[in-house]
N, C-alpha and C positions, 0 to 999 in steps of 0.2 A: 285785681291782681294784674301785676303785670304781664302776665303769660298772655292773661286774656284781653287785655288791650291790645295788644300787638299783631290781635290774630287778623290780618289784613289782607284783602281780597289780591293774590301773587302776581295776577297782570295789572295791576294799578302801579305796583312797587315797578314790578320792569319796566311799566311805560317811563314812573320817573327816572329807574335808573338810568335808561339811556338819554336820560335829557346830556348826559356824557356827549353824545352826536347830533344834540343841540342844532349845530353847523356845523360842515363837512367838507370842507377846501381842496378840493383837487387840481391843482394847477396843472395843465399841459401848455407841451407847445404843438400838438397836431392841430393840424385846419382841418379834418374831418368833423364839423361841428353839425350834429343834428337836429338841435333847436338854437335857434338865434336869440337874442332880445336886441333890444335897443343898441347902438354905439353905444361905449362910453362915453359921458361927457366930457371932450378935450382930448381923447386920447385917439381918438380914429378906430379902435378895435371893438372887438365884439364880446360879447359871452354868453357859455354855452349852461344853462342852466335846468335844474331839473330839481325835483322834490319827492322826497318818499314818506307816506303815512307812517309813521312808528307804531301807533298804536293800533293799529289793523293789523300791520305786519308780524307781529307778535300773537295774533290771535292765529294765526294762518303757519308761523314758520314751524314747522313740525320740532326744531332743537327744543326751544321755546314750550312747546305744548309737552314735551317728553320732560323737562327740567320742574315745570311747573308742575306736573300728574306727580312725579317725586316728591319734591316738596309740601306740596301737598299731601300726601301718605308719610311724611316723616312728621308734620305737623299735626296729625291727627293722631298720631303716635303716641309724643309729648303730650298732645292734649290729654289723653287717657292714664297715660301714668300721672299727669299730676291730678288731677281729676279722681281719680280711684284713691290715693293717695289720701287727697284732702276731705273724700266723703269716708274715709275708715276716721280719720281724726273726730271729724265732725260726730261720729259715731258713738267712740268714746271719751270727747268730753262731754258728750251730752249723759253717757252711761254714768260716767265720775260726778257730774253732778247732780242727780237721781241717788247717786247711792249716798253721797254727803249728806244731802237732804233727808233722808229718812236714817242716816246712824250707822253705815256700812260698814262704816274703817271700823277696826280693832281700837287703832290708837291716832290720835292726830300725826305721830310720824310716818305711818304708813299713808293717811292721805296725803298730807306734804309731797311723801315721793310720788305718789302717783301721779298728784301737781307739777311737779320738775319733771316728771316724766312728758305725760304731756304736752308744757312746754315748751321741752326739747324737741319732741316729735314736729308742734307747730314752725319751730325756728327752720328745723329742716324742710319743712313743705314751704316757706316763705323764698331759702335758700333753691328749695328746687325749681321754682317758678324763676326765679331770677336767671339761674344756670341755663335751662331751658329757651328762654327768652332771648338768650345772648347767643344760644345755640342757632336758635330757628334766623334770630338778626346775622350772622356770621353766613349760615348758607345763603340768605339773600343776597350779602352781597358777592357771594362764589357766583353761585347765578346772574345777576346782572352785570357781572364784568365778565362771563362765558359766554351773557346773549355778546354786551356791548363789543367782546374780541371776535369774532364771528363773523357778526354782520361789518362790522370795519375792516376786516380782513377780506371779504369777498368785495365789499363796496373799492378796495385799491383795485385787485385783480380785476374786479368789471370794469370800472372806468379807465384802465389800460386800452380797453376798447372803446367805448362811448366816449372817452376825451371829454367828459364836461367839464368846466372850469368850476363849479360848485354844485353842492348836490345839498339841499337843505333836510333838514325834517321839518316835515308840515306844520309841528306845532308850535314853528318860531316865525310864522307866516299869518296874514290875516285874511289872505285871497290868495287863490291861484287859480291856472286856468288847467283843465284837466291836462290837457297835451302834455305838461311838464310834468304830470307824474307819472313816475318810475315803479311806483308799488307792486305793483301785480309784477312786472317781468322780476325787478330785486327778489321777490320772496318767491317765484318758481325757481332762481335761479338760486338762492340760498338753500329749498328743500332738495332742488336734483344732486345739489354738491354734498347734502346731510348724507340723502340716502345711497350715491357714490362711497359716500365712509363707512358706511355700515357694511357691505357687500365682504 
């Protein structure tokens, strides 16, 4: 069923969604630079570079954990209705064909119906997995464009102050060296401004 394919572990989905922040361009012009690298080659200037874990960050920013505990509890939800749903069918067509079997029906028109009946009932539990499925896919991506506006929202206002000229996410990287990462201050500094809104 498709309901049940889909049922996929919610920090996986957001670490992909925000492959969105991939890379993270912050151009300035302040010389307050806190990490340097190399010159550029040919150009005489510097840059100020820094990287932050996505997928740690996500386990730790309290939006994140509170979007996902949701989600989670609305997908368990779904799961139970169509679940409940599909073991009443299973129920009775297994009863319909028990009672075929041994001579139940009155009349072949009455089993007939009760076959279109149940069919019906099937088409509908196929259609409610599908509804469902599009349901639970539609809040993912509410959720992963609420993480992805968030944290890109606070990463401008931060680096109004850190000045760095790029700010990567880790998982577009194949080394780095600890200094340039930013994870732990970004995600204190993402939950102090959560729980600031909350107040």
């Amino acid at each position: 069923m498709l309901f049940m394919k889909n049922s996929t572990i919610v920090n996986i989905v957001l670490a992909l969604a925000v492959a969105g922040l991939y890379i993270i361009f912050f151009t300035t012009n302040g010389k307050d630079k806190s990490i340097q690298s190399d010159s550029v080659k040919g150009s005489g200037n510097t840059l100020s570079i820094a990287y932050v874990k996505m997928d740690s960050m996500l386990f730790t920013y309290e939006l994140a954990k509170k979007l996902n505990a949701e989600f989670s509890e609305k997908k368990e939800t779904f799961r139970k209705e169509y679940t409940d749903k599909r073991i009443k069918f299973e129920r009775d067509a297994a009863n319909f064909q028990e009672k075929v079997q041994r001579g139940g029906f009155l009349t072949e028109d009455r089993a007939r119906q009760e076959q279109e009946r149940l069919v019906g009932i099937q088409q509908e539990i196929q259609k409610l997995d599908y509804d469902l499925t599009q349901k639970l896919t539609e809040m993912q991506g509410q959720i992963n464009q609420q993480i992805v506006d968030s944290i890109s929202s606070f990463l401008k206002s931060y680096n109004e102050v850190k000045k760095y000229d790029i700010i990567i996410n880790s998982s577009s990287m194949l080394e780095g060296s600890p200094q340039y990462n930013i994870t732990k201050e970004v995600t204190q500094g993402l939950n102090d401004r959560y729980k600031s809104l909350l107040k």
